[in-house]
C-alpha positions as a printed NumPy array, in Angstrom:
array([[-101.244,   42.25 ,  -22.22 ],
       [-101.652,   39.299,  -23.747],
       [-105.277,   37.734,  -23.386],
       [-104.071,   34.448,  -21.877],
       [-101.354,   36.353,  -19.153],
       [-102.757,   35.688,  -15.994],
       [-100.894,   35.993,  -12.31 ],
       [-100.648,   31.69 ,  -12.083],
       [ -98.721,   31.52 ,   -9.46 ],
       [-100.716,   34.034,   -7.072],
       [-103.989,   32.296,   -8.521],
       [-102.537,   28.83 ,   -7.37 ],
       [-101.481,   29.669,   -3.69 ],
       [-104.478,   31.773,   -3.033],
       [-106.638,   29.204,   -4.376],
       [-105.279,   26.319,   -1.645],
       [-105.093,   29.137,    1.012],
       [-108.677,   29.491,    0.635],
       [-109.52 ,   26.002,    0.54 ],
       [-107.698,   25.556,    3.805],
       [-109.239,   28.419,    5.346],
       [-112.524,   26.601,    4.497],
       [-111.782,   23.651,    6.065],
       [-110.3  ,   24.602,    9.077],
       [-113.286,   26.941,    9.478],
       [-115.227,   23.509,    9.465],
       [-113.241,   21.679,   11.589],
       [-113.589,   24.74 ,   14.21 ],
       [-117.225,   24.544,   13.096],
       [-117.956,   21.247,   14.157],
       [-115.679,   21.23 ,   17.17 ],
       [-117.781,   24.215,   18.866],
       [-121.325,   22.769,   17.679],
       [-120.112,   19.295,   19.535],
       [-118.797,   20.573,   22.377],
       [-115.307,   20.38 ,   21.292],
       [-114.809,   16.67 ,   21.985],
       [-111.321,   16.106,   21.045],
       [-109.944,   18.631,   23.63 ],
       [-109.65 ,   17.09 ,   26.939],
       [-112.071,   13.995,   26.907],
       [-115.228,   13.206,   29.311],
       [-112.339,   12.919,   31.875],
       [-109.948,   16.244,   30.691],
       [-108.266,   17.195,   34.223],
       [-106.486,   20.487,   34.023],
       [-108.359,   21.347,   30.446],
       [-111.217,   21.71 ,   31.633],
       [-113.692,   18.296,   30.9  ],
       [-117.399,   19.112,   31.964],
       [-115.988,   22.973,   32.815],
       [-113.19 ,   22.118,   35.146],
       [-110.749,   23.598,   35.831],
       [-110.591,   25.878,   32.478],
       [-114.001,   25.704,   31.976],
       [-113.628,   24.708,   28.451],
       [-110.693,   26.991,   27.523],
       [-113.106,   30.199,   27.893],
       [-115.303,   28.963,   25.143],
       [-118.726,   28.342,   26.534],
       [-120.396,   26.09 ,   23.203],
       [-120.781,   27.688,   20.206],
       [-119.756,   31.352,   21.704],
       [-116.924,   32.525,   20.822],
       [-115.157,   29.729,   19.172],
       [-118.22 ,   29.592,   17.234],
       [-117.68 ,   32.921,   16.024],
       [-114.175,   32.919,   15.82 ],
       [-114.849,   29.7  ,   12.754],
       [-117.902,   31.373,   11.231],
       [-115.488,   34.301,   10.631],
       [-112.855,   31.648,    9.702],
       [-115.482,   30.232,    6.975],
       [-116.509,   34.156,    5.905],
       [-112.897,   34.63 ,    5.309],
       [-112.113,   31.808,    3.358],
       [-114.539,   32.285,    0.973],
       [-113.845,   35.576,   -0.056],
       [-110.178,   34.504,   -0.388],
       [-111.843,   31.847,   -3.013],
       [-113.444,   34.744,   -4.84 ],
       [-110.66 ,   36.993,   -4.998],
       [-108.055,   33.581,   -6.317],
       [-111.308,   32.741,   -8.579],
       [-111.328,   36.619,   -9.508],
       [-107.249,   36.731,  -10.183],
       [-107.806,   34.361,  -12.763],
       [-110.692,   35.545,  -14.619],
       [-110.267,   38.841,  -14.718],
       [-106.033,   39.256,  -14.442],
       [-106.436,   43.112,  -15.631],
       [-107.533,   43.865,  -11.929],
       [-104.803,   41.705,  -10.451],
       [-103.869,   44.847,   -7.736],
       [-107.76 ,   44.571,   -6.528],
       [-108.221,   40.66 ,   -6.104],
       [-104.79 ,   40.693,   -4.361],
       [-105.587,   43.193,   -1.904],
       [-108.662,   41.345,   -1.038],
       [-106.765,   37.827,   -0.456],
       [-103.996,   39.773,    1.621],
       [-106.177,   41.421,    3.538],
       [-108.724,   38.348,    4.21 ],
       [-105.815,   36.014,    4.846],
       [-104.272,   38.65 ,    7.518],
       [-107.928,   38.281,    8.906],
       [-108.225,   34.735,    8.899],
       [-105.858,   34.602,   11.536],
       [-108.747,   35.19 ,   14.132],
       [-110.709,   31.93 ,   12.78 ],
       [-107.208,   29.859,   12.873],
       [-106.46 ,   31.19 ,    9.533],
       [-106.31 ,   27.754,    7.642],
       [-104.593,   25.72 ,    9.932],
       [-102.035,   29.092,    9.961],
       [-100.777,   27.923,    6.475],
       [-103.632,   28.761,    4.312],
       [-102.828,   32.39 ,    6.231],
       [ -99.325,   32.045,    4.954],
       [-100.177,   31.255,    1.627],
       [-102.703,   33.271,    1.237],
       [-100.68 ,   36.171,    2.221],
       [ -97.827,   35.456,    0.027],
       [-100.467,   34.815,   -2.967],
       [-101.97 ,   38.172,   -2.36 ],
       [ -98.212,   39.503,   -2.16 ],
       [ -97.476,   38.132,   -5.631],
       [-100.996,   39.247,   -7.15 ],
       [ -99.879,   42.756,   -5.827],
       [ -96.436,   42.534,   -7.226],
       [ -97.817,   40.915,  -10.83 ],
       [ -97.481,   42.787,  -13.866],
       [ -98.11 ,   41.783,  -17.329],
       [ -95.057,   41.567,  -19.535],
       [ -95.029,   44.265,  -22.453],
       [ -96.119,   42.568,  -25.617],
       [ -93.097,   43.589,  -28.144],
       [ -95.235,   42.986,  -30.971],
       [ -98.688,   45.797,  -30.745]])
């Protein structure tokens, strides 16, 4: 293997994955710490505005839609440190891609990056999987 061969491609997507997974985990983050504001309105009918009809959707606060994005937030960083771990150490390409694939199948429980950082992610960790150095012709 040459020293600068590195799995780019599976670096790249599992690098934005995790950046998505970040921010939708704090966009989730500050909808259950305000009371989710943008679902419904003061006024929200059938959706449940002051725990009508819905009661909020099931998600009292910061329960378990605060969860749900903490998880989302837990996930997307170790999806950073596995893309951030792809490129600096390639050699171990098989380990960092397992840990993407199997955070980004996770991530799915804290809205997974708006669903396309899960998508990404997945595929990145595919393609770290799948990665193997070309033979060098000339050792």
């Amino acid at each position: 293997m040459r020293s600068s061969e590195k799995p780019v491609a599976a670096f790249a997507l599992s690098l934005v994955a995790g950046v998505l997974m970040l921010a939708s985990g704090v966009t989730t983050m500050t909808w259950a710490l305000s009371g989710m504001p943008a679902w419904g309105g003061p006024m929200g009918g059938m959706m449940g505005g002051y725990g009508g009809m819905m009661g909020g959707m099931g998600f009292s606060g910061m329960g378990a839609f605060g969860g749900m994005s903490t998880f989302g937030l837990i996930a997307g960083v170790l999806v950073l440190v596995g893309a951030l771990m792809l490129h600096t150490q390639p050699s171990q390409a098989s380990t960092w891609g397992i840990i993407v694939l199997i955070f980004s199948i996770l991530s799915l429980f804290g809205m997974g990056g708006f669903f396309i950082g899960a998508i990404l992610g997945i595929i990145g960790g595919a393609l770290a999987l799948s990665w193997k150095p070309t033979a060098s012709s000339g050792s």
